[in-house]
C-alpha positions, -999 to 999 in steps of 0.1 A, spaced: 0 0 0 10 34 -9 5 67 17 8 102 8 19 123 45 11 158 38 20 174 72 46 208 78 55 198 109 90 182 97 101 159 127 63 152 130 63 143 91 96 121 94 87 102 125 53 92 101 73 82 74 96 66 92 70 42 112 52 36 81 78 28 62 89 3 88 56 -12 86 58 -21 46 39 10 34 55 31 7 54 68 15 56 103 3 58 136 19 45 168 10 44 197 34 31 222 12 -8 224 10 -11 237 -28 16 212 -39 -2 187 -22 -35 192 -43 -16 193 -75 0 161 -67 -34 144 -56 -54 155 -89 -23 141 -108 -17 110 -90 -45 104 -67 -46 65 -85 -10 56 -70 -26 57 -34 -45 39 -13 -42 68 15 -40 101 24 -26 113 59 -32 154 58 -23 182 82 -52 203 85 -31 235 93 -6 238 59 9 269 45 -6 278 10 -38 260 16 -53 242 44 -64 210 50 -100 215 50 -95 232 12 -81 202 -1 -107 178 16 -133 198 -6 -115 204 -41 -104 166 -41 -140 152 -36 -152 179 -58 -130 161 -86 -141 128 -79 -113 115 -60 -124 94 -35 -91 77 -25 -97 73 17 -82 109 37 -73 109 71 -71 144 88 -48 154 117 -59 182 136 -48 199 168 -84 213 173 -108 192 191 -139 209 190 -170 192 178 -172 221 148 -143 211 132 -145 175 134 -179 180 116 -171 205 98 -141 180 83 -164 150 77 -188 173 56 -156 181 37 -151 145 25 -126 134 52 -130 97 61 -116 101 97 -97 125 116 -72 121 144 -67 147 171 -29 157 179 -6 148 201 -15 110 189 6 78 194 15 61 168 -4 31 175 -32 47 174 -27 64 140 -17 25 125 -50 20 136 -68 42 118 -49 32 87 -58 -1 91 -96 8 95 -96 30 66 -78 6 43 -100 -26 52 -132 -1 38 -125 -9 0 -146 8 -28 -156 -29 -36 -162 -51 -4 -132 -79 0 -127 -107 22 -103 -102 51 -83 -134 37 -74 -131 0 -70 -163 -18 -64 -176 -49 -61 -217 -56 -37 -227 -29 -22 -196 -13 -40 -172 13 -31 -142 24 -46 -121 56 -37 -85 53 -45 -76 85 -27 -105 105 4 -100 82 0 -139 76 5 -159 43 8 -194 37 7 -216 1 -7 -249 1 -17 -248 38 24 -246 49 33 -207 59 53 -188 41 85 -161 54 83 -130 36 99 -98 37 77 -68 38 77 -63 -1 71 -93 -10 44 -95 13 32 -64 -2 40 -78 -41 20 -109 -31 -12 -88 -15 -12 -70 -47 -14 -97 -69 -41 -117 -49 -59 -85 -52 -57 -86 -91 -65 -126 -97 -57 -133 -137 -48 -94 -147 -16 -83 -162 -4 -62 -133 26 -40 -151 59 -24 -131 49 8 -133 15 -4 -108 40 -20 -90 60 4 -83 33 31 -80 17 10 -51 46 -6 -36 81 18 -34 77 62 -29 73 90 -56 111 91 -60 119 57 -66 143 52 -101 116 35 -122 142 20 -146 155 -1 -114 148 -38 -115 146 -42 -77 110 -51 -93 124 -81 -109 145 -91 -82 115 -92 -57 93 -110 -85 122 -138 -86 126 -140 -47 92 -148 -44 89 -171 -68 115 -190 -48 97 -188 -16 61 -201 -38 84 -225 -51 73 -214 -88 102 -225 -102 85 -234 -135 69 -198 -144 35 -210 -137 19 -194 -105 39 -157 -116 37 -158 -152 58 -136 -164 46 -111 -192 73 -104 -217 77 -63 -219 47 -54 -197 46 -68 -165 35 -105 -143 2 -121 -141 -12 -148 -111 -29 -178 -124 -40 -209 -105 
């Protein structure tokens, strides 16, 4: 899963990104609010989340809650706020925020809200993702292939969860890498590949035939 942090505060910001990143999510940080729209009416499809700052220079949080919906961008927003009076928190919802969080907040609590906000697809999913023999529970961080569990690092996890949420398709790199790795990421890397092959290994695909592999576009998960 892939998290834009727009937030000014720049130790606040960092210590975000930082326990995010640590927990498999990609990130990116923007701490300006007018760069921030621009970026989410560009690339509001690369992700799954939004973490915004209701106080921002240029344009506040509130602004940016109203001009995204007003677009049609309905990618999940969670607002931090250092007011806690009932106004604003309604005031926010009626905006098009999906939750807010009121500051100071631990980070525990913020993972939290994350993980409520991401199990509320647009289309409703089961909690365990399957596909013939391998499972996959987002939430428990648990996968397993032919009933035996299976020792993943955090992007693979997160290459496997992706593909088990796009049975049959042709998922390119570019998705991948959109979903998976931050804004800045080289795009001409093939740490892509190298993930692809490790877990391959660990499915023990050895023959191509779980991971197909789509010559100049991308992979593809069959049964």
């Amino acid at each position: 899963m892939r998290i834009l942090v727009v937030e000014d505060e720049p130790k606040l910001a960092a210590v975000i990104a930082r326990g995010l990143s640590a927990k498999g999510y990609a990130v990116d940080t923007i701490d300006d609010g007018e760069k921030a729209l621009t970026r989410i009416s560009i690339h509001y499809k690369d992700y799954d989340l939004i973490i915004l700052d209701l106080m921002l220079p240029s344009l506040d949080g509130l602004a940016i809650c109203k001009q995204a919906r007003a677009q049609n961008i309905v990618t999940p927003i969670l607002v931090l706020t250092a007011r806690a009076e009932t106004e604003t928190k309604v005031e926010l919802l009626l905006a098009g925020a999906d939750d807010y969080l009121v500051k100071p907040f631990s980070f525990d609590e913020l993972l939290a809200r994350i993980h409520a906000l991401l199990r509320r697809p647009h289309e409703t999913l089961p909690e365990t993702l399957a596909y013939g023999d391998i499972e996959l529970n987002p939430v428990e961080h648990v996968a397993s292939k032919g009933g035996e569990p299976l020792t993943l690092t955090l992007k693979e996890f997160g290459l496997l969860e992706y593909f088990l949420r796009h049975p049959g398709e042709v998922v390119d790199r570019e998705d991948l890498l959109a979903h998976l790795w931050d804004f800045n990421y080289e795009s001409f890397s093939n740490v892509i590949d190298v993930h692809v092959k490790n877990l391959r290994r660990k499915l023990g695909d050895n023959r191509d035939s779980v991971l197909e592999t789509v010559r100049g576009i991308g992979y593809r998960l069959r049964a």
